[in-house]
LUMMIKOL-574411 format. One record per residue (C-alpha): x, y, z; residue number from 0; residue in three letters. Coordinates in Angstrom, 1 decimal. Example, Ala and Ser with C-alpha at 12.3 -4.5 7.8 and 13.67 -1.06 7.14 Angstrom:
BEGIN
[[12.3,-4.5,7.8],0,Ala],
[[13.7,-1.1,7.1],1,Ser],
//
This chain:
BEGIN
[[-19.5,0.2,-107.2],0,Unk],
[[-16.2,-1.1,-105.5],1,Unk],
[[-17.5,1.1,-102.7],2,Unk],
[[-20.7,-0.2,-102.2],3,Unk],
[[-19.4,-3.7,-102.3],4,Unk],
[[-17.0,-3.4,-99.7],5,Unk],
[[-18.9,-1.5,-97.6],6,Unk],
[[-22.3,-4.1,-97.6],7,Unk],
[[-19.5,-6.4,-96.7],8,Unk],
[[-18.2,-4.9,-93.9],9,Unk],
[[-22.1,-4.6,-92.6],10,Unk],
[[-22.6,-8.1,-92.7],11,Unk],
[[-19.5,-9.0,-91.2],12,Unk],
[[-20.4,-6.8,-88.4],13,Unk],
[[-24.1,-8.3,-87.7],14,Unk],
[[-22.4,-11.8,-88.0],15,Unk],
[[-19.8,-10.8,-85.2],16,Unk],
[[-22.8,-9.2,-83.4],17,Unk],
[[-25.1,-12.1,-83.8],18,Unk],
[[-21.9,-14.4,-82.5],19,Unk],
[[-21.5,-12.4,-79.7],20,Unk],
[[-24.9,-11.8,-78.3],21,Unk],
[[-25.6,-16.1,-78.6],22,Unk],
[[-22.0,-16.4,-76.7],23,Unk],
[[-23.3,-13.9,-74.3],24,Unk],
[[-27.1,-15.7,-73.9],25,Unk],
[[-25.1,-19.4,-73.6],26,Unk],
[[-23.2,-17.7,-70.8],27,Unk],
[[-26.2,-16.7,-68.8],28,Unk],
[[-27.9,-19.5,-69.3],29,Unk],
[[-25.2,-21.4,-67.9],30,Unk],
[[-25.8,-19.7,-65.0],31,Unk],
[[-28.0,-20.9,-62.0],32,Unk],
[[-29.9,-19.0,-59.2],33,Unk],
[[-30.6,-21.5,-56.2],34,Unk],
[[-32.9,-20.5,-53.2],35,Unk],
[[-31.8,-22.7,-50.7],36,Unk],
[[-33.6,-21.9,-47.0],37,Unk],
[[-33.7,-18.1,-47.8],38,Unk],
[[-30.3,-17.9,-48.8],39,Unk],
[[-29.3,-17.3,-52.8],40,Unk],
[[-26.6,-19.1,-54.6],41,Unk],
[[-25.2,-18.4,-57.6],42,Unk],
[[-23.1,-20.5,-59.3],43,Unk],
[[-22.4,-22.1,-63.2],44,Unk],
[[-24.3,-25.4,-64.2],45,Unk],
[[-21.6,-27.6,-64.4],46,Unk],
[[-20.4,-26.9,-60.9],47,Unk],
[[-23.9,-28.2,-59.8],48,Unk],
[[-24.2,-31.5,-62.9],49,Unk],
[[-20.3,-32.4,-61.4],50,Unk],
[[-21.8,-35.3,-59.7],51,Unk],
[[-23.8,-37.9,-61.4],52,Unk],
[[-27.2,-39.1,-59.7],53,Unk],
[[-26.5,-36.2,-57.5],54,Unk],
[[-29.8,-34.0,-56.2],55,Unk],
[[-28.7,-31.3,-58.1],56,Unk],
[[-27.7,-32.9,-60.6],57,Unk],
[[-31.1,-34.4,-61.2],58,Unk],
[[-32.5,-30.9,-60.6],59,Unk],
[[-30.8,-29.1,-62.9],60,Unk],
[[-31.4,-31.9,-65.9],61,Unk],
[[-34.6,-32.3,-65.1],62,Unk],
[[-34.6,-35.9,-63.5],63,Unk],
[[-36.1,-34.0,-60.5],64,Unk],
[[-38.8,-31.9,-60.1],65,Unk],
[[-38.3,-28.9,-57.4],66,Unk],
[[-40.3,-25.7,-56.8],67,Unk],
[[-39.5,-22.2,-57.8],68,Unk],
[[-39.8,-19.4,-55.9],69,Unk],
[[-41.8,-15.6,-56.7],70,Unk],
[[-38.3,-15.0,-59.2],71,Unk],
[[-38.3,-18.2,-60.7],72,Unk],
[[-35.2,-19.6,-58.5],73,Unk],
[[-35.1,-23.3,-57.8],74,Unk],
[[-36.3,-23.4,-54.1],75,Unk],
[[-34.5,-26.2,-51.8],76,Unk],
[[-36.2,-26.4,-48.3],77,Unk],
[[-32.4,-26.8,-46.7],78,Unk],
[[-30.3,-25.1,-45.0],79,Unk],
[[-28.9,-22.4,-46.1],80,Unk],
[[-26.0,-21.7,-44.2],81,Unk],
[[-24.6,-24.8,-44.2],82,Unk],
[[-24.9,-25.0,-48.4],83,Unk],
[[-22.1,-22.7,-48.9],84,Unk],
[[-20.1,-25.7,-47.6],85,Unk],
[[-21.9,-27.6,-50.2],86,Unk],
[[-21.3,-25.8,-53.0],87,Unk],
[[-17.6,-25.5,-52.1],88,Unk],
[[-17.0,-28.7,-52.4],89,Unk],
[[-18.6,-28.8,-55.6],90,Unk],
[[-16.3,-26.3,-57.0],91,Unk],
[[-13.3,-27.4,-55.0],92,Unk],
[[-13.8,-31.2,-55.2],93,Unk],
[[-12.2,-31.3,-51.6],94,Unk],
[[-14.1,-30.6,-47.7],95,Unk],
[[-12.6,-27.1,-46.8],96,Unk],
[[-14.0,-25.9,-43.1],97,Unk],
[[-13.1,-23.1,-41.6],98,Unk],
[[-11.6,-23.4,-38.0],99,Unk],
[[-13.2,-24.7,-35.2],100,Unk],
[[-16.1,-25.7,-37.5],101,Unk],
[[-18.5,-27.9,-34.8],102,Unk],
[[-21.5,-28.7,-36.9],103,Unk],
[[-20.2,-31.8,-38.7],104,Unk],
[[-23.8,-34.3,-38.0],105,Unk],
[[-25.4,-31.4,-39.4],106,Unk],
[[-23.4,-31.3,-42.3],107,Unk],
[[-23.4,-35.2,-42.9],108,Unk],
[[-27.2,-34.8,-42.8],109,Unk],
[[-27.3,-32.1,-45.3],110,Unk],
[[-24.7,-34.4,-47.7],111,Unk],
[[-26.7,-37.3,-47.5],112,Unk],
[[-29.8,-35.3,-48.3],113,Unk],
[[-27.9,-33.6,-51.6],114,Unk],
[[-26.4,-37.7,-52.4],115,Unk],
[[-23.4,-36.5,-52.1],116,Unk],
[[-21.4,-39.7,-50.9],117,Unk],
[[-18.1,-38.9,-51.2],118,Unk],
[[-18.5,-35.6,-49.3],119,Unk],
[[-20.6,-37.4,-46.6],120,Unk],
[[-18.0,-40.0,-45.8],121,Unk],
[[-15.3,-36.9,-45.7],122,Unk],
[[-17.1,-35.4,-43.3],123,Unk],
[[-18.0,-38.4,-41.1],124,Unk],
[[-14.6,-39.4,-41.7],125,Unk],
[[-13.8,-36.3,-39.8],126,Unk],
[[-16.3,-35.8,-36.9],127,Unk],
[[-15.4,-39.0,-35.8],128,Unk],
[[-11.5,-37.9,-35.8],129,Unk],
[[-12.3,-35.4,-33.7],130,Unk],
[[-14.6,-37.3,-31.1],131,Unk],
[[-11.6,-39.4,-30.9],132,Unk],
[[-9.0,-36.7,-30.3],133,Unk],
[[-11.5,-35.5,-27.5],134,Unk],
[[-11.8,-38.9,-25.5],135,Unk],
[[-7.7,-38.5,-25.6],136,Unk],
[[-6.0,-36.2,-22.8],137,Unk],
[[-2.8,-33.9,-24.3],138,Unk],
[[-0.6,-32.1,-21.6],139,Unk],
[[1.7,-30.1,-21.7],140,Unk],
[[5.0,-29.8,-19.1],141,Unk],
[[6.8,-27.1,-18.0],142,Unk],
[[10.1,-28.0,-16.3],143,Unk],
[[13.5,-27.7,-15.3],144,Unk],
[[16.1,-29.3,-17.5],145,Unk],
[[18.4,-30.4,-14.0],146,Unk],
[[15.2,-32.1,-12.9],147,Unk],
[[12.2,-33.0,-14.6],148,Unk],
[[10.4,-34.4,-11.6],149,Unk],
[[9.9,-30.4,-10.4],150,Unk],
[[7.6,-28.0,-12.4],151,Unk],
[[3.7,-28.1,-13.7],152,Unk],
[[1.6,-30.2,-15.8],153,Unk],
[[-1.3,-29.2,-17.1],154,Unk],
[[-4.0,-31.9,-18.8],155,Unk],
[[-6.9,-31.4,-20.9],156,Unk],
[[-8.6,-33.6,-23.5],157,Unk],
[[-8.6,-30.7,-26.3],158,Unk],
[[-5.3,-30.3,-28.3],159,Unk],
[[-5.9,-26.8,-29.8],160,Unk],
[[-6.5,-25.4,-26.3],161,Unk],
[[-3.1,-27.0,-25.0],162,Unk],
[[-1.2,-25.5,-27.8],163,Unk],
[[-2.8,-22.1,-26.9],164,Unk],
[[-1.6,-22.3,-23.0],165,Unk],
[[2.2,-22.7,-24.8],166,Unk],
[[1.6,-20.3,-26.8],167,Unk],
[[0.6,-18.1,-24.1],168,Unk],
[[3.3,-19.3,-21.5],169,Unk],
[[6.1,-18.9,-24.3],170,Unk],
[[4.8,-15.5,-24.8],171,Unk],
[[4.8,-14.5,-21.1],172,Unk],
[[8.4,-15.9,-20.5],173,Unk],
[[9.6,-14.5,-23.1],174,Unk],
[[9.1,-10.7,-22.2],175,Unk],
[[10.8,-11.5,-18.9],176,Unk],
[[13.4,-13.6,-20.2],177,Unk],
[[16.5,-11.4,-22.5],178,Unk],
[[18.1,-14.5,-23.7],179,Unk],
[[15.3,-15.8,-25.0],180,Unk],
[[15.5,-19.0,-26.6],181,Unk],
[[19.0,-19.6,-25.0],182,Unk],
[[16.7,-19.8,-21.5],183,Unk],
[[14.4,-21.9,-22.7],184,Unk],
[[13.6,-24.7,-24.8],185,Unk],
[[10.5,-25.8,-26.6],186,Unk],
[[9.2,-28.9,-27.9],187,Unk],
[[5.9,-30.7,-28.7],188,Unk],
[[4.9,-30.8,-25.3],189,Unk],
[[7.5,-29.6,-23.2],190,Unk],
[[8.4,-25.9,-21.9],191,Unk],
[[12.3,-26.7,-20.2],192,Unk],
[[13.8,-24.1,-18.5],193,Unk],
[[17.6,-23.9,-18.0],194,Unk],
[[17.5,-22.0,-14.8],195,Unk],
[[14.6,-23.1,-12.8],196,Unk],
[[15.7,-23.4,-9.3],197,Unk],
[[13.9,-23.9,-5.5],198,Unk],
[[14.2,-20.8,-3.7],199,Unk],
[[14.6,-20.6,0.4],200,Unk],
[[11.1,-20.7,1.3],201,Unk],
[[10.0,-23.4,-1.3],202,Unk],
[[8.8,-21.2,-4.4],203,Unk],
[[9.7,-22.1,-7.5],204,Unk],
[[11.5,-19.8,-9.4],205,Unk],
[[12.8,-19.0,-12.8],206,Unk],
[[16.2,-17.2,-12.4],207,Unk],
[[18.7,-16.2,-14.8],208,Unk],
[[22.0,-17.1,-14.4],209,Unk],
[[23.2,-14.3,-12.2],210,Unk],
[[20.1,-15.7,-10.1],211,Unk],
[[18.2,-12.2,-11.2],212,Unk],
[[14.9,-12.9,-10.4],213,Unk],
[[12.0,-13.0,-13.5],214,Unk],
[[8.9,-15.0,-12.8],215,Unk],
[[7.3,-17.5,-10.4],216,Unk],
[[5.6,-21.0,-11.4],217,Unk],
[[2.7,-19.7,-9.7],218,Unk],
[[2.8,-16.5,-12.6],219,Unk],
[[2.9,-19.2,-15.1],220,Unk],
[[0.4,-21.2,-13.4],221,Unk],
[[-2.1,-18.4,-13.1],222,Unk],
[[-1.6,-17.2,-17.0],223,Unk],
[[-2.8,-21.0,-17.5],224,Unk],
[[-6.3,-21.2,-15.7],225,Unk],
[[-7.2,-17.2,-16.9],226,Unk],
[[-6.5,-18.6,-20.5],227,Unk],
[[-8.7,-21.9,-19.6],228,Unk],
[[-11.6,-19.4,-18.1],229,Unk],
[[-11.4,-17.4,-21.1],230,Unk],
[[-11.5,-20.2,-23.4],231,Unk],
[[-14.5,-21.7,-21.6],232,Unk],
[[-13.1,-24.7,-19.7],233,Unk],
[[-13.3,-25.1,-16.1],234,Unk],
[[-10.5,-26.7,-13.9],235,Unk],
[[-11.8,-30.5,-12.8],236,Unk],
[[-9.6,-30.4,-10.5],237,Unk],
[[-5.9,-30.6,-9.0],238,Unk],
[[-4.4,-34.0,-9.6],239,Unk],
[[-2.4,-33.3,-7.1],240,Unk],
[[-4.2,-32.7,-4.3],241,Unk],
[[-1.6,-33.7,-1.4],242,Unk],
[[-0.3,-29.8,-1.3],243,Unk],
[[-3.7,-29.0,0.2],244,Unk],
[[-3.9,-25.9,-2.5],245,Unk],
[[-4.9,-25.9,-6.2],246,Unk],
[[-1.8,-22.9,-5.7],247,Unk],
[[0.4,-24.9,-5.0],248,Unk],
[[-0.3,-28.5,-6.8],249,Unk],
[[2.2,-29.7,-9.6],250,Unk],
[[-0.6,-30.4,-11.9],251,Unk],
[[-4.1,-28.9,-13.5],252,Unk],
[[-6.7,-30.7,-15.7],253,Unk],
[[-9.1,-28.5,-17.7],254,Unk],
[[-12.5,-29.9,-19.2],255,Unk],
[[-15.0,-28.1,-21.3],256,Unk],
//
């Protein structure tokens, strides 16, 4: 009798932990949500899309607004959908993460305002109009010698990213011709000083090391600067130094895009 006991016991037991399970397991899926935004399918869990009150999909998902499904049953949102992952990950990340050299910020501003998402709107207006600022301004960067400053290159352009790229590049290119590297050289924000950069006889500038072993011309350096400029889409405005007769030899460039 013992036996029987124990044993209808241990049945219900397990159809209780069963039952448990399979309403944990049905609260789970139903906590998730399919979106069909412009083609594109989302999935994601219903509290990353109710984290916003009086949002869109907020009002979506609890039924304040009425959207369309599609042929599966998926919320449809006539959006678009490339530009909604950046959506969603700010819903999940409560922050505006873009990746590099992201352009489309008016487009995304349009899309947050659609999706009354305020606080991620003003992030990302706050940040186009950073960058149409940074653009109106002109960085440079100077390569010189530390004995005289006034001799060397300049090179201009209104797009910081790019500048740093041309140091990167110039660093890189004096530094396989240059052994004592960074006793030859020194590098700051916007400066590239050499410590032997001397005037040869016929008026070349030269970098030479100290037992005046030759290693590289300005005009190397200068030409490493306007191939990475082509590459990188810009176009040389024009020499601001045009009393040398010869973009070759001018002591300055200015790249626009």
């Amino acid at each position: 009798m013992e036996r029987k006991i124990n044993r209808r016991e241990k049945e219900c037991e397990e159809k209780h932990s069963n039952s448990e399970g399979s309403e944990q397991d049905k609260d789970y899926k139903t906590s998730l949500i399919t979106l069909n935004v412009g083609g594109y399918l989302y999935i994601t869990q219903k509290q990353t899309l109710t984290k916003y009150p009086d949002s869109f999909l907020e009002g979506i998902i609890n039924g304040k607004i009425m959207c369309p499904c599609d042929a599966d049953g998926h919320y449809f949102i006539d959006r678009d959908g490339l530009l909604f992952r950046h959506i969603l990950n700010f819903l999940r990340n409560g922050e505006l993460l873009l990746p590099e050299g992201f352009r489309e910020n008016q487009l995304l501003a349009q899309e947050a305002d659609f999706f009354q998402l305020k606080v991620l709107s003003d992030a990302v207006k706050s940040r186009w109009e950073k960058e149409q600022l940074a653009s109106r301004e002109t960085t440079f960067l100077e390569i010189t010698d530390s004995h005289d400053r006034s001799q060397g290159l300049r090179i201009f352009c209104n797009a910081p990213d790019f500048i740093a790229k041309i140091k990167s590049r110039i660093v890189l290119v004096s530094k396989s011709r240059l052994d004592g590297f960074p006793e030859e050289f020194s590098v700051s924000s916007n400066i590239i000083q050499f410590k032997y950069f001397i005037k040869s006889e016929n008026g070349t500038r030269l970098v030479l090391k100290e037992d005046n072993t030759f290693v590289c011309t300005l005009e190397t350096l200068k030409f490493e600067a306007i191939m990475t400029a082509l590459k990188c889409g810009f176009r040389l405005l024009t020499s601001l130094d045009c009393s040398k007769g010869s973009i070759v030899h001018s002591d300055a460039l200015h790249f626009i895009k």
